[in-house]
DOGUZA-678570 format. One record per residue (C-alpha): x, y, z. Coordinates in steps of 0.25 Angstrom, whole numbers, plus 5000, padded with zeros to 4 digits. Last residue first. Layout:
N
XYZ
...
END
This chain:
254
550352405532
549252345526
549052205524
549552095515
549951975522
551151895513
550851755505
551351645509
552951625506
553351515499
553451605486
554651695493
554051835497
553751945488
553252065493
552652205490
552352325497
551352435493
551852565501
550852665507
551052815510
550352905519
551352905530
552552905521
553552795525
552752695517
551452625524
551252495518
550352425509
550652275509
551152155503
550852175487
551352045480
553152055474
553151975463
554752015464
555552115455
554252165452
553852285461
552552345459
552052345474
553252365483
554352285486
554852175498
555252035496
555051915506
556051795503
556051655512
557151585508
557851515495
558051665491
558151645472
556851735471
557551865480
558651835471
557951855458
556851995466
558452045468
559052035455
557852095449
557752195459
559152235458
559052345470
559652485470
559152555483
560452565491
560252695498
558852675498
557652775493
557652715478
556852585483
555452625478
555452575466
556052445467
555952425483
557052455489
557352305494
556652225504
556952075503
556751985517
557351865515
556951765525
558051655525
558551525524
559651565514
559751495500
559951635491
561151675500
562151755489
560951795481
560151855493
561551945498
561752015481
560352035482
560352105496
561752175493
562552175505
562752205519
562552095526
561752115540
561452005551
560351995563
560851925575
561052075585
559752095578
558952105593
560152155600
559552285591
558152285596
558252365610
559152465606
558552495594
557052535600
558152605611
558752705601
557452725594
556752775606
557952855612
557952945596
558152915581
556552905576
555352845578
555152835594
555352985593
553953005587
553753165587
555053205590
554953295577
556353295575
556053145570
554953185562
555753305556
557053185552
558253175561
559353215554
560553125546
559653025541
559752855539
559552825524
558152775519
557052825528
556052775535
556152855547
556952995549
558052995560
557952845564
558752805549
559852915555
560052845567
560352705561
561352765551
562052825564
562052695569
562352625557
563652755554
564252715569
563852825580
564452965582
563053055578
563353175569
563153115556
561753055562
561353235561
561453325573
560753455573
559653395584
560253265589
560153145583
560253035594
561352955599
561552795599
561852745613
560452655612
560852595600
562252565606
561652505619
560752415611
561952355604
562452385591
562952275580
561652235572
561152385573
562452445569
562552365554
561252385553
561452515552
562652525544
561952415533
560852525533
561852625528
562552515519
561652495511
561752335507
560952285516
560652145519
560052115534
560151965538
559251935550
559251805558
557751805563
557451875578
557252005569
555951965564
555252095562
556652155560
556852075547
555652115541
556352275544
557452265539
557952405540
558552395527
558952265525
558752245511
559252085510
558452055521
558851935527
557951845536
558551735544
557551625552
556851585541
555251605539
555051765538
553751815541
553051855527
552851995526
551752085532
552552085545
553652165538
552652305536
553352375546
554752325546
554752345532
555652465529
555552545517
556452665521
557052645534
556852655548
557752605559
557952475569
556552435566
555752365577
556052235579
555352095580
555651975584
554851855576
553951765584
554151635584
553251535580
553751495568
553051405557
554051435546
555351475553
556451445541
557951405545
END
């Protein structure tokens, strides 16, 4: 059922790992979702849904590395999390005897933002420089303490268009964030009928916010914000369409 004109606060968590073109920063600058279910038909490390992770959440991925991980976050305890092992020096993920998410999960905390868990802890992490950012006790216990948080959240594995066509009239937020067109080749998964996805994006009864970048067409996507990329010194011009009913997004910089 839609929430226009709540009150209520949305829970919000910290991300469960980094990945490659995540939102979780810059999710506040797009429209608050208005039904009680969100879906996000690119899960990656969804992170709009995470900023409102008290909704009914349905993740959507389709690569099956990231599907692992959520897999293992929905089902484990606080106790698991915390029992997980660290990355010792000389020892690689392969060497760890845990389940293929968790040991997924690990590797996505060994270098940040990237687009495929890694094998060996990364020069920043061997640094020891911010240990709160990568694979260690700070990490474990930030993950502890959220996951019973998800226990209600949902995941189907699947392909996002294939999902939206086959459940066009649900009450939902769908939050669409694919590779984007021309930046999109980093993913496991990064092939995307844009087409075919900007037509089933149209034909959603609910709420639809679309992510791009500036210059994409397959939407009329409007400029949203500039944000910081994974580089330092780098800035991203993100883009959105958002259903019609919508008002108007907040442009600032991230």
């Amino acid at each position: 059922m839609p929430l226009r004109g709540c009150v209520v606060a949305s829970c919000s968590l910290r991300p469960f790992f980094a990945f490659y073109g995540g939102k979780w920063r810059i999710a506040p600058r797009y429209p608050e979702p208005v039904f009680d279910t969100i879906v996000e038909p690119f899960a990656g490390s969804a992170g709009y849904s995470l900023r409102h992770a008290d909704r009914d959440v349905v993740l959507v991925e389709r690569d099956p590395v990231i599907a692992s991980v959520w897999r293992f976050l929905l089902s484990a305890s606080a106790e698991q999390i915390r029992s997980l092992p660290d990355v010792e020096e000389g020892q690689t993920t392969a060497d760890l005897d845990v389940e293929e998410g968790a040991r997924s999960l690990i590797g996505f905390w060994l270098n940040k933002g990237v687009a495929s868990p890694r094998k060996r802890p990364s020069a920043w992490m061997r640094s020891g420089i911010r240990p709160g950012s990568f694979w260690g006790p700070q990490v474990r216990e930030r993950i502890a303490s959220q996951v019973d948080s998800i226990r209600h959240w949902r995941l189907v594995e699947g392909d996002a268009v294939e999902v939206m066509r086959a459940l066009p009239n649900l009450d939902a937020t769908w939050f669409v964030d694919p590779p984007y067109e021309n930046k999109g080749r980093h993913y496991a998964c990064s092939s995307v009928d844009y087409d075919a996805l900007g037509a089933a994006c149209r034909q959603l009864r609910g709420q639809v916010i679309a992510c791009e970048q500036v210059g994409a067409r397959w939407l009329p996507f409007q400029h949203l914000v500039d944000a910081k990329a994974n580089h330092a010194t780098k800035r991203s011009a993100e883009a959105v369409w958002a259903s019609p009913s919508l008002p108007l997004v907040r442009k600032g910089v991230g």
